[in-house]
N, C-alpha and C positions, 0 to 999 in steps of 0.2 A: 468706720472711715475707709473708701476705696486707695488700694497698696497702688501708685503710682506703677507703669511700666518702666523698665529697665531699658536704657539706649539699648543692652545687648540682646536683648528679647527683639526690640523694634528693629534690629538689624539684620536678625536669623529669620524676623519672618518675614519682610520684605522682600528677602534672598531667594526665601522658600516660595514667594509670592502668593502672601495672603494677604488680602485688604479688610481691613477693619472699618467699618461704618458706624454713623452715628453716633450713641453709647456704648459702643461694643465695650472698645477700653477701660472705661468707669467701669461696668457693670464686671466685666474680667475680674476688676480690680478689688471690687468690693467682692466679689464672691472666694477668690485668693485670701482676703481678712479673715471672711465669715470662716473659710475653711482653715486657718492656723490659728485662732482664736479657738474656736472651737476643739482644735487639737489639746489647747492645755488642759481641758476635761478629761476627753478617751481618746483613745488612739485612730487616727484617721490617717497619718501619714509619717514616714519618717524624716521628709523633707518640708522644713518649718520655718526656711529663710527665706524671707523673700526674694533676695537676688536669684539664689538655685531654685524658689518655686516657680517664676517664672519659667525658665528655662526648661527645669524639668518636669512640670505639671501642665500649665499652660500649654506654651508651645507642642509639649508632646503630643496632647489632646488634639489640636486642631493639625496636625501635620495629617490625620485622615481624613478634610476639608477638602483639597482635590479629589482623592479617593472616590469620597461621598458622592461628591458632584456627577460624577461618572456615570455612576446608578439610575437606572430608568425603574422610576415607581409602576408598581403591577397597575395600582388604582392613580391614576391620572388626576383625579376629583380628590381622590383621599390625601396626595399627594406619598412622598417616600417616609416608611415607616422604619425606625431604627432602633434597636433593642441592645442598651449596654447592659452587658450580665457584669453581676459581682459590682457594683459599680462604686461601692465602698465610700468614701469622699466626694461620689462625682465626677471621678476621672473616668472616661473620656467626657464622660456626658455633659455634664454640665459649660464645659468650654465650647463644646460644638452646639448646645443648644442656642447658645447665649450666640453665635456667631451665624448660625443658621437658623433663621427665626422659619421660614417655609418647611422646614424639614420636622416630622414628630419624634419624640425620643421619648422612650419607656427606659427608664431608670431602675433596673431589679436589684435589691439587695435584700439581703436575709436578715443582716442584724438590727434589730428595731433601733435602736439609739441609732446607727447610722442611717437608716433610711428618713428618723424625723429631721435629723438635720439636713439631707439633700431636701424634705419638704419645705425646710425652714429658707431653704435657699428658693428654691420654686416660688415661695410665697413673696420672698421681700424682692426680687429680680420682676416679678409679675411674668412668667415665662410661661404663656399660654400655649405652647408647643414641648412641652414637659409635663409628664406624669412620674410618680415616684408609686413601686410595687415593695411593697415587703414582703418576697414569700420565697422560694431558692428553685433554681432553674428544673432540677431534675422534677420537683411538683409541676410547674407550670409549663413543663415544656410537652407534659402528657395532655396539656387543655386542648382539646381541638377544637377548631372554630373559633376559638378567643386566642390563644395564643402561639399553640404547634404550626407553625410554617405558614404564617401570618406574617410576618414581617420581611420585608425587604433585603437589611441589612442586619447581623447579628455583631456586635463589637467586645471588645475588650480589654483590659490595661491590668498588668501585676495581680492575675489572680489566679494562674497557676500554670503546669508545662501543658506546653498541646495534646498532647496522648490525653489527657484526663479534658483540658478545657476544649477541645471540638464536641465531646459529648454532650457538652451543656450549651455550645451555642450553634449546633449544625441542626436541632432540631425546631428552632425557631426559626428557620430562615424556609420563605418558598422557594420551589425551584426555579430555577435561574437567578436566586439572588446569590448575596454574598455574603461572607464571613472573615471580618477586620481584626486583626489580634497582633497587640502592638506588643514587640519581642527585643530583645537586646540581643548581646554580640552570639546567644547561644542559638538562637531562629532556628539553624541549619542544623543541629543535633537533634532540638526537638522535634524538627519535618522529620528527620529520620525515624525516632521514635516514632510518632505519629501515624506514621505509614497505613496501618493495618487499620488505624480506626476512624481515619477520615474517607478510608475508601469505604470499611463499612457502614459508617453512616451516611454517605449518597453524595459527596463530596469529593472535590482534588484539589490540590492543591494548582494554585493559575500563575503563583510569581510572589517576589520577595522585593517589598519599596524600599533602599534605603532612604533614611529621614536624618536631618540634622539632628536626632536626636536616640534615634535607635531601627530600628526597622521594623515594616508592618508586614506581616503574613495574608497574605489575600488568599481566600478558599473560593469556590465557586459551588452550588448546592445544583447537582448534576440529575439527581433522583432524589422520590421521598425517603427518610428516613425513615427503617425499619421499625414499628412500634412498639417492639420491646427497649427501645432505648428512648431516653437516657432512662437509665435503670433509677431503683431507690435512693432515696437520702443518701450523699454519701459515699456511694460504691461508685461512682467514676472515678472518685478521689484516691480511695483504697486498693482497686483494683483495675487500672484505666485496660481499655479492650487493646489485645494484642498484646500483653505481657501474661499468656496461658490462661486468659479468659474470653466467654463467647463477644 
Protein backbone atom coordinates (compact mmCIF):
# COMPACT_ATOMS: atom_id res chain seq x y z
CA UNK A 1 0.00 0.00 0.00
CA UNK A 2 1.35 3.52 -1.31
CA UNK A 3 2.71 5.92 2.24
CA UNK A 4 0.52 8.83 1.68
CA UNK A 5 2.62 12.35 1.27
CA UNK A 6 3.13 14.48 4.14
CA UNK A 7 1.55 18.27 4.10
CA UNK A 8 5.33 19.00 5.03
CA UNK A 9 6.83 17.28 1.98
CA UNK A 10 3.91 19.06 -0.15
CA UNK A 11 5.17 22.25 1.16
CA UNK A 12 8.98 22.06 0.90
CA UNK A 13 8.37 21.00 -2.63
CA UNK A 14 6.13 23.47 -3.94
CA UNK A 15 8.56 26.01 -2.28
CA UNK A 16 11.45 24.26 -4.09
CA UNK A 17 9.10 24.29 -7.09
CA UNK A 18 8.57 21.07 -8.20
CA UNK A 19 5.25 19.86 -9.95
CA UNK A 20 4.19 16.45 -9.56
CA UNK A 21 1.93 14.91 -12.37
CA UNK A 22 -0.28 12.43 -12.83
CA UNK A 23 0.74 9.30 -10.51
CA UNK A 24 3.74 10.73 -9.54
CA UNK A 25 2.63 10.90 -5.86
CA UNK A 26 1.13 7.25 -5.72
CA UNK A 27 3.87 5.71 -7.24
CA UNK A 28 6.52 8.08 -4.75
CA UNK A 29 4.33 6.53 -2.28
CA UNK A 30 4.32 2.98 -2.96
CA UNK A 31 7.87 2.90 -3.77
CA UNK A 32 8.80 4.70 -0.08
CA UNK A 33 6.65 1.36 1.31
CA UNK A 34 8.28 -1.05 -1.02
CA UNK A 35 11.68 0.61 0.34
CA UNK A 36 10.90 0.49 4.35
CA UNK A 37 9.27 -2.82 4.06
CA UNK A 38 11.78 -4.03 2.64
CA UNK A 39 14.24 -2.51 5.19
CA UNK A 40 12.88 -4.92 7.87
CA UNK A 41 14.79 -7.75 5.84
CA UNK A 42 18.52 -5.95 5.09
CA UNK A 43 19.62 -3.00 5.56
CA UNK A 44 18.66 -0.28 2.91
CA UNK A 45 18.46 2.82 4.97
CA UNK A 46 18.70 4.30 8.31
CA UNK A 47 15.65 6.33 7.90
CA UNK A 48 12.49 4.17 8.14
CA UNK A 49 9.74 6.69 9.20
CA UNK A 50 7.81 7.76 6.97
CA UNK A 51 7.34 11.42 7.98
CA UNK A 52 11.47 11.78 7.89
CA UNK A 53 11.43 9.55 4.71
CA UNK A 54 9.69 11.79 3.00
CA UNK A 55 11.65 14.55 3.78
CA UNK A 56 14.85 13.02 3.71
CA UNK A 57 14.75 10.51 0.91
CA UNK A 58 12.13 11.82 -1.35
CA UNK A 59 12.41 15.21 -1.36
CA UNK A 60 16.28 14.87 -1.30
CA UNK A 61 16.32 12.90 -4.45
CA UNK A 62 14.21 15.16 -6.57
CA UNK A 63 15.88 18.54 -5.40
CA UNK A 64 18.37 17.57 -8.61
CA UNK A 65 15.05 17.86 -10.88
CA UNK A 66 15.87 21.58 -11.81
CA UNK A 67 19.56 20.61 -12.05
CA UNK A 68 18.70 17.81 -14.55
CA UNK A 69 16.51 19.82 -16.44
CA UNK A 70 19.35 22.11 -17.29
CA UNK A 71 21.38 19.39 -19.03
CA UNK A 72 21.31 19.23 -22.90
CA UNK A 73 21.34 15.56 -23.96
CA UNK A 74 24.62 14.79 -26.46
CA UNK A 75 21.91 12.37 -28.39
CA UNK A 76 18.77 14.38 -29.04
CA UNK A 77 16.96 11.04 -30.23
CA UNK A 78 18.39 9.16 -27.32
CA UNK A 79 17.22 11.67 -25.19
CA UNK A 80 19.45 12.61 -21.52
CA UNK A 81 21.30 9.73 -20.16
CA UNK A 82 21.87 9.63 -16.26
CA UNK A 83 23.91 7.04 -14.31
CA UNK A 84 23.25 6.94 -10.37
CA UNK A 85 26.47 5.17 -8.97
CA UNK A 86 26.09 3.24 -5.59
CA UNK A 87 22.50 3.74 -5.72
CA UNK A 88 21.75 1.36 -2.88
CA UNK A 89 17.79 1.78 -2.02
CA UNK A 90 17.26 3.79 -5.02
CA UNK A 91 18.21 7.10 -3.80
CA UNK A 92 18.54 9.43 -6.16
CA UNK A 93 17.23 7.31 -8.67
CA UNK A 94 14.38 5.90 -8.21
CA UNK A 95 12.46 9.39 -7.16
CA UNK A 96 13.78 11.04 -10.27
CA UNK A 97 13.01 8.25 -12.37
CA UNK A 98 9.52 8.05 -11.26
CA UNK A 99 9.26 12.09 -11.74
CA UNK A 100 11.08 12.21 -14.96
CA UNK A 101 9.66 9.60 -17.13
CA UNK A 102 11.63 11.33 -20.69
CA UNK A 103 14.93 11.10 -18.87
CA UNK A 104 16.95 7.40 -18.82
CA UNK A 105 18.38 6.39 -15.59
CA UNK A 106 21.01 3.46 -15.11
CA UNK A 107 20.66 2.37 -11.53
CA UNK A 108 24.41 0.83 -10.52
CA UNK A 109 24.77 -0.99 -7.49
CA UNK A 110 27.14 -3.83 -6.40
CA UNK A 111 25.30 -5.66 -3.70
CA UNK A 112 22.88 -8.30 -5.44
CA UNK A 113 20.18 -8.30 -2.79
CA UNK A 114 20.13 -4.65 -3.25
CA UNK A 115 20.13 -4.36 -6.79
CA UNK A 116 16.95 -7.10 -6.99
CA UNK A 117 15.13 -5.06 -4.91
CA UNK A 118 15.54 -1.68 -7.03
CA UNK A 119 14.56 -4.37 -9.92
CA UNK A 120 11.61 -5.41 -7.82
CA UNK A 121 10.82 -1.82 -7.74
CA UNK A 122 11.41 -1.26 -11.71
CA UNK A 123 9.17 -4.04 -12.24
CA UNK A 124 5.93 -3.17 -10.01
CA UNK A 125 6.19 0.84 -10.92
CA UNK A 126 6.42 -0.37 -14.78
CA UNK A 127 9.37 2.29 -15.24
CA UNK A 128 10.28 1.81 -18.72
CA UNK A 129 13.01 4.54 -18.40
CA UNK A 130 14.85 2.52 -15.63
CA UNK A 131 17.50 -0.11 -15.79
CA UNK A 132 19.07 -1.64 -12.71
CA UNK A 133 23.08 -2.95 -13.20
CA UNK A 134 24.65 -5.08 -10.66
CA UNK A 135 28.30 -4.82 -11.07
CA UNK A 136 30.63 -1.69 -9.02
CA UNK A 137 31.67 1.46 -10.91
CA UNK A 138 35.49 1.06 -10.97
CA UNK A 139 34.67 -2.39 -13.45
CA UNK A 140 32.16 -0.60 -15.59
CA UNK A 141 33.59 2.62 -15.64
CA UNK A 142 36.67 0.83 -17.71
CA UNK A 143 33.78 -0.36 -20.50
CA UNK A 144 34.25 1.85 -23.42
CA UNK A 145 31.64 2.32 -25.83
CA UNK A 146 29.02 0.80 -23.29
CA UNK A 147 29.60 2.64 -20.51
CA UNK A 148 33.04 5.03 -20.00
CA UNK A 149 31.85 8.55 -20.81
CA UNK A 150 28.56 7.50 -22.14
CA UNK A 151 26.31 9.27 -20.12
CA UNK A 152 25.28 12.70 -19.76
CA UNK A 153 24.97 13.05 -16.22
CA UNK A 154 26.74 10.99 -13.42
CA UNK A 155 24.75 11.23 -9.87
CA UNK A 156 25.02 10.40 -6.25
CA UNK A 157 23.50 10.19 -2.67
CA UNK A 158 25.41 8.98 0.84
CA UNK A 159 28.05 6.70 -0.73
CA UNK A 160 31.03 8.21 0.29
CA UNK A 161 33.64 11.63 0.53
CA UNK A 162 34.48 13.36 -2.92
CA UNK A 163 38.14 12.62 -3.05
CA UNK A 164 37.24 8.81 -3.43
CA UNK A 165 33.48 9.35 -4.99
CA UNK A 166 34.71 11.72 -8.23
CA UNK A 167 36.75 8.62 -9.26
CA UNK A 168 33.84 6.57 -9.68
CA UNK A 169 31.57 9.00 -11.21
CA UNK A 170 33.94 11.50 -13.41
CA UNK A 171 34.63 8.66 -15.56
CA UNK A 172 31.23 7.88 -16.70
CA UNK A 173 30.31 11.22 -17.78
CA UNK A 174 31.05 12.65 -21.61
CA UNK A 175 32.71 15.79 -21.94
CA UNK A 176 30.74 18.53 -21.26
CA UNK A 177 28.37 16.69 -19.16
CA UNK A 178 28.12 16.72 -15.66
CA UNK A 179 28.49 15.28 -12.26
CA UNK A 180 25.62 15.65 -9.35
CA UNK A 181 26.73 14.54 -5.73
CA UNK A 182 24.34 15.45 -3.19
CA UNK A 183 26.43 16.42 0.08
CA UNK A 184 25.56 17.81 3.68
CA UNK A 185 26.79 20.58 5.73
CA UNK A 186 30.58 19.06 5.18
CA UNK A 187 30.37 19.92 0.81
CA UNK A 188 33.18 22.58 1.28
CA UNK A 189 35.73 20.28 3.25
CA UNK A 190 35.42 17.59 0.96
CA UNK A 191 35.93 20.22 -2.33
CA UNK A 192 38.96 20.97 -0.51
CA UNK A 193 40.05 17.49 -0.15
CA UNK A 194 39.05 16.72 -3.49
CA UNK A 195 40.98 19.12 -5.20
CA UNK A 196 43.82 17.18 -6.72
CA UNK A 197 41.52 14.48 -8.04
CA UNK A 198 38.83 16.11 -9.80
CA UNK A 199 41.24 18.08 -11.70
CA UNK A 200 42.97 14.88 -12.40
CA UNK A 201 40.34 13.09 -13.68
CA UNK A 202 39.30 16.00 -16.39
CA UNK A 203 36.86 17.74 -14.26
CA UNK A 204 36.12 21.24 -11.95
CA UNK A 205 34.40 21.81 -9.96
CA UNK A 206 31.35 24.63 -11.56
CA UNK A 207 29.23 25.67 -8.11
CA UNK A 208 27.51 24.39 -4.85
CA UNK A 209 23.28 24.36 -4.89
CA UNK A 210 21.92 24.78 -1.61
CA UNK A 211 18.66 22.55 -1.20
CA UNK A 212 16.10 22.40 1.35
CA UNK A 213 17.66 19.55 2.24
CA UNK A 214 21.47 19.60 1.95
CA UNK A 215 23.50 20.69 -0.89
CA UNK A 216 24.39 19.39 -4.40
CA UNK A 217 27.96 19.56 -5.80
CA UNK A 218 27.81 20.24 -9.39
CA UNK A 219 31.21 19.08 -11.37
CA UNK A 220 31.52 19.79 -15.07
CA UNK A 221 33.55 16.96 -17.16
CA UNK A 222 36.15 19.56 -18.96
CA UNK A 223 38.51 16.46 -20.67
CA UNK A 224 38.49 12.82 -20.94
CA UNK A 225 39.47 10.87 -18.23
CA UNK A 226 42.90 9.51 -18.03
CA UNK A 227 42.54 5.66 -18.67
CA UNK A 228 44.32 4.43 -15.79
CA UNK A 229 41.49 5.49 -13.60
CA UNK A 230 39.11 4.56 -11.93
CA UNK A 231 41.75 2.12 -10.68
CA UNK A 232 40.70 -1.69 -9.29
CA UNK A 233 38.16 -2.88 -7.03
CA UNK A 234 38.37 -0.90 -4.11
CA UNK A 235 41.45 1.37 -4.22
CA UNK A 236 39.56 4.73 -4.81
CA UNK A 237 38.17 3.71 -1.60
CA UNK A 238 41.48 2.88 0.19
CA UNK A 239 43.65 5.14 -1.40
CA UNK A 240 41.46 8.25 -2.98
CA UNK A 241 44.09 10.30 -5.56
CA UNK A 242 45.83 13.12 -4.04
CA UNK A 243 46.47 11.72 -0.47
CA UNK A 244 50.35 10.49 -1.76
CA UNK A 245 48.96 8.48 -4.51
CA UNK A 246 49.19 8.86 -8.64
Amino acid sequence: MALAPTPAFLEAAQAYGLDFEGEDLPRLGLYLAMLIRTNQQFNLTAVDEPAQAWQRHILDSLTLVPLLGEIKPHDLEVGLRVIDVGSGGGLPGLPLAICMPKVRFTLLEPTGKKARFLESVVERLKLANARVLCDRAEVLGQHRGVHRECYDVAVARAVGPLAMLAELLVPFVRVEGAIMAIKGAKADAELTEAGEAIETLGAAHVGTVETPTGRVVVLDKLTRTPRDYPRRDGEPKRAPIGRGNP
